[in-house]
C-alpha positions as CSV (number, residue, x, y, z in Angstrom):
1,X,0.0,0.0,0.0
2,X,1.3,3.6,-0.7
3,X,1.0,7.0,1.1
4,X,1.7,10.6,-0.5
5,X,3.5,12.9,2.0
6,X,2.0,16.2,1.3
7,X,4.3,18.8,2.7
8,X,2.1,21.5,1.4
9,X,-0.9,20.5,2.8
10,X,1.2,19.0,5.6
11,X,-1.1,15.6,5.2
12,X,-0.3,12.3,4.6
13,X,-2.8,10.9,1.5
14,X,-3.8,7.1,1.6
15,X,-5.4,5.2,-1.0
16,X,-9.1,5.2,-1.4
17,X,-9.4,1.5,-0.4
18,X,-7.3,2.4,2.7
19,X,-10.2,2.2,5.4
20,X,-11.6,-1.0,4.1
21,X,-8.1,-2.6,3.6
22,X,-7.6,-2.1,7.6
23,X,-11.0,-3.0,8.6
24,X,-10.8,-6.0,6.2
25,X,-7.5,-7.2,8.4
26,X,-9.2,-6.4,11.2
27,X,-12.2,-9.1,10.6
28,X,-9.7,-11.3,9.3
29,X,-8.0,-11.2,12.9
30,X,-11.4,-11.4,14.8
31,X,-12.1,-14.1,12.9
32,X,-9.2,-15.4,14.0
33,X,-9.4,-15.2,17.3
34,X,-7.6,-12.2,17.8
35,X,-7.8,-10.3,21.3
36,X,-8.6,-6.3,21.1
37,X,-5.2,-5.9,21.8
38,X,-4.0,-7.0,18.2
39,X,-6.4,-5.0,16.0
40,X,-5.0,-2.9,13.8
41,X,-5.6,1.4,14.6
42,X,-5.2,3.1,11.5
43,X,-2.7,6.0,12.4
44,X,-0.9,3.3,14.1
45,X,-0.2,1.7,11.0
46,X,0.4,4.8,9.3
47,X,3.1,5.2,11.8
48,X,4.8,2.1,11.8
49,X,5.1,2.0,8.0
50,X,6.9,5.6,8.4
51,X,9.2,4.5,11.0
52,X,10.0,1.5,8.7
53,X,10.6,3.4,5.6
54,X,12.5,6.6,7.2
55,X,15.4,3.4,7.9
56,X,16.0,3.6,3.9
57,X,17.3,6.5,2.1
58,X,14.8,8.2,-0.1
59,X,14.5,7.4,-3.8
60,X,13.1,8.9,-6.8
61,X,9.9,7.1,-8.4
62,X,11.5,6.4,-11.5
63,X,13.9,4.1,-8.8
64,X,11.1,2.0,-7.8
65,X,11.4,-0.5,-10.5
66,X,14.9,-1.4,-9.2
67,X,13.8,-2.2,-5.7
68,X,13.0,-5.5,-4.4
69,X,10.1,-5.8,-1.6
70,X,11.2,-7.1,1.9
């Protein structure tokens, strides 16, 4: 999934399907089983994605066909 980092707007922009992708995991891990502890808060995974990717230097989107996911 990919966010835009407005620094004009100072926002951060997820995709349309954002909400529904979350809440999708979400009754995935009820189904599951999963404890309240372990649902997934949206500007918590907002967060955690940042603090993931601010480990990597930046890159230019014409660089993203040369990178491999993790």
């Amino acid at each position: 999934m990919r966010f835009t980092i407005d620094t004009e707007l100072e926002r951060i922009i997820v995709p349309d399907t954002f909400f529904n992708q979350i809440d999708k995991m979400n009754a995935v891990l009820k189904e599951h089983g999963s404890e309240g502890t372990e649902i997934i808060d949206y500007v918590q995974y907002i967060k955690k994605a940042i603090a993931s990717a601010e480990k990597n230097a930046p890159v230019r989107k014409s660089d993203l066909k040369t990178l491999k996911k993790k």
